[in-house]
C-alpha positions as CSV (number, residue, x, y, z in Angstrom):
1,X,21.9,37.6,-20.3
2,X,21.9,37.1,-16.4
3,X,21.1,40.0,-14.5
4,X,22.9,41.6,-11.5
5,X,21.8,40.2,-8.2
6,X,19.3,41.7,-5.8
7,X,19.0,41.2,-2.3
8,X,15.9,41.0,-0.1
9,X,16.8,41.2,3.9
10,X,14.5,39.6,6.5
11,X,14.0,38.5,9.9
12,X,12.4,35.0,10.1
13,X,9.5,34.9,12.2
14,X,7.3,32.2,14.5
15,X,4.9,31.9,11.7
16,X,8.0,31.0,9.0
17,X,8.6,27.9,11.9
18,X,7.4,24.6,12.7
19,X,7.2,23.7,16.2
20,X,11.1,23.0,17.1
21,X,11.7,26.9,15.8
22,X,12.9,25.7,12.0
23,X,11.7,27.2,8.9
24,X,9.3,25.2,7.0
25,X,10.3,23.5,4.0
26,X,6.9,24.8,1.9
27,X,8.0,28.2,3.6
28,X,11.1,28.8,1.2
29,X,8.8,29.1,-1.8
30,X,6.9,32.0,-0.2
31,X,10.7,33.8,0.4
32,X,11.1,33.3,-3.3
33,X,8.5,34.1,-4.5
34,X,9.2,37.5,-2.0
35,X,12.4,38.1,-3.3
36,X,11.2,37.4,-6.8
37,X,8.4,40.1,-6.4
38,X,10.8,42.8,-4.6
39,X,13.6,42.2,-7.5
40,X,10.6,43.0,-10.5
41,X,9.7,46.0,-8.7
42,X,13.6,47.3,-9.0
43,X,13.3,46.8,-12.3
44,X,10.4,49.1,-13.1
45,X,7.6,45.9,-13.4
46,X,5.3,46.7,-10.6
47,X,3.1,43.8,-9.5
48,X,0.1,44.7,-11.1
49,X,1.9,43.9,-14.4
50,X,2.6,40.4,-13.9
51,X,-0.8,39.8,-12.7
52,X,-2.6,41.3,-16.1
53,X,-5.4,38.8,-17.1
54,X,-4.1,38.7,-20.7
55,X,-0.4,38.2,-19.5
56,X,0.2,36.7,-16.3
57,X,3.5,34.9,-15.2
58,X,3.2,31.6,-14.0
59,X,5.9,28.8,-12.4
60,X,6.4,26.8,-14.6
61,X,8.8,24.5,-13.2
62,X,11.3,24.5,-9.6
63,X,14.2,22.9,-8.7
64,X,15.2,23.2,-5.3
65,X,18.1,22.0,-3.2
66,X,18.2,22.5,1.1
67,X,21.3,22.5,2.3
68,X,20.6,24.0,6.0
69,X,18.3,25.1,7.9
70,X,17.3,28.6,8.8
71,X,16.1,29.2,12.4
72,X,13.4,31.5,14.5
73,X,15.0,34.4,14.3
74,X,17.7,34.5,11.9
75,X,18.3,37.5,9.7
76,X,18.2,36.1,6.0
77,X,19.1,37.3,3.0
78,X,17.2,36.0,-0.4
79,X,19.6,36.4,-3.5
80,X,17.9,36.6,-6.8
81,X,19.0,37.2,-10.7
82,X,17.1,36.9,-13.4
83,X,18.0,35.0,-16.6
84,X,15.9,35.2,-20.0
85,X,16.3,31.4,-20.9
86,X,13.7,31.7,-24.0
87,X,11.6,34.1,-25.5
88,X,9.2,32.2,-23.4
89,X,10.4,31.8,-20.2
90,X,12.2,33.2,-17.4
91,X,15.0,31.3,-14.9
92,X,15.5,33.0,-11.5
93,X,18.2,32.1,-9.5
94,X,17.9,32.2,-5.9
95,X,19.7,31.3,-3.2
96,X,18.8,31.6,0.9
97,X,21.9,32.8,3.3
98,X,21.6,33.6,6.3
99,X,23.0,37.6,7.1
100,X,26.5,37.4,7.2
101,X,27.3,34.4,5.4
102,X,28.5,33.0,2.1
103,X,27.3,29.4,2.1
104,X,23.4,29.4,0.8
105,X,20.6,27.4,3.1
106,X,19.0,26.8,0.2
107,X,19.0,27.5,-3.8
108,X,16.8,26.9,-6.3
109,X,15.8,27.9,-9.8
110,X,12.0,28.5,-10.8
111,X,11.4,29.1,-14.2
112,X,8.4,31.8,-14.9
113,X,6.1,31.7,-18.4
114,X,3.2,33.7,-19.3
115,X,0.0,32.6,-20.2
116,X,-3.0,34.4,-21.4
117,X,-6.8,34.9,-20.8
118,X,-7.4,31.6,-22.5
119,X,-4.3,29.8,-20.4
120,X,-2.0,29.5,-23.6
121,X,1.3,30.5,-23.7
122,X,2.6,33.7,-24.7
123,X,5.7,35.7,-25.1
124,X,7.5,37.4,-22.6
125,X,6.0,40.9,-22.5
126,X,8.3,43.7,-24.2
127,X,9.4,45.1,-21.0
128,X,11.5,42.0,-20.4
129,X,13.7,43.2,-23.6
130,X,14.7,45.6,-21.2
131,X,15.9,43.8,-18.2
């Protein structure tokens, strides 16, 4: 099951750019990962859950496709739901727009797992069941 879409608003800022004033490619993983974090918290996970030595979520795999690019400045919006693809893993789907408009800059999937103390994968902790 897919869950509803949450939306994380920001301003992109001089250290989001390169030197012509456009967002850095590497920099669209850190607004994931942003709207990833923000989205958990909504749903009652707080961060120091996912970060819990003998169950912490992981990437486990991104696919990413840039469309256009966001600019010094712009007000942006990340887009993220939440699939449970496995009792194993995660898929969020995300998408970067800027305010205001319907076409994304960029989308992407990045699948989460969780691994334990010893680095082996585990199942999705209960809370999940929830989501």
């Amino acid at each position: 099951m897919q869950t509803k879409d949450h939306v994380l608003e920001f301003r992109v800022y001089l250290e989001d750019t390169d030197a012509q004033g456009i967002v850095y490619y590497a920099n669209y993983l850190r607004f994931f990962e942003r709207g990833r974090s923000e989205f958990l918290e909504t749903l009652g996970i707080p961060m120091s859950e996912i970060v819990r030595p003998d169950a912490r979520m992981v990437v486990h795999e991104i696919r990413l496709k840039y469309r256009k690019p966001a600019f010094l400045g712009d007000k942006i919006e990340i887009w993220t739901s939440m699939l449970r693809a496995s009792e194993y893993r995660l898929t969020f789907r995300q998408q970067i727009k800027r305010q205001g408009e319907k076409e994304a800059l960029v989308s992407g999937e990045v699948d989460i797992v969780v691994i334990g103390q010893d680095g082996n994968l585990r199942e999705l902790p209960a809370y999940f069941n929830q989501a």
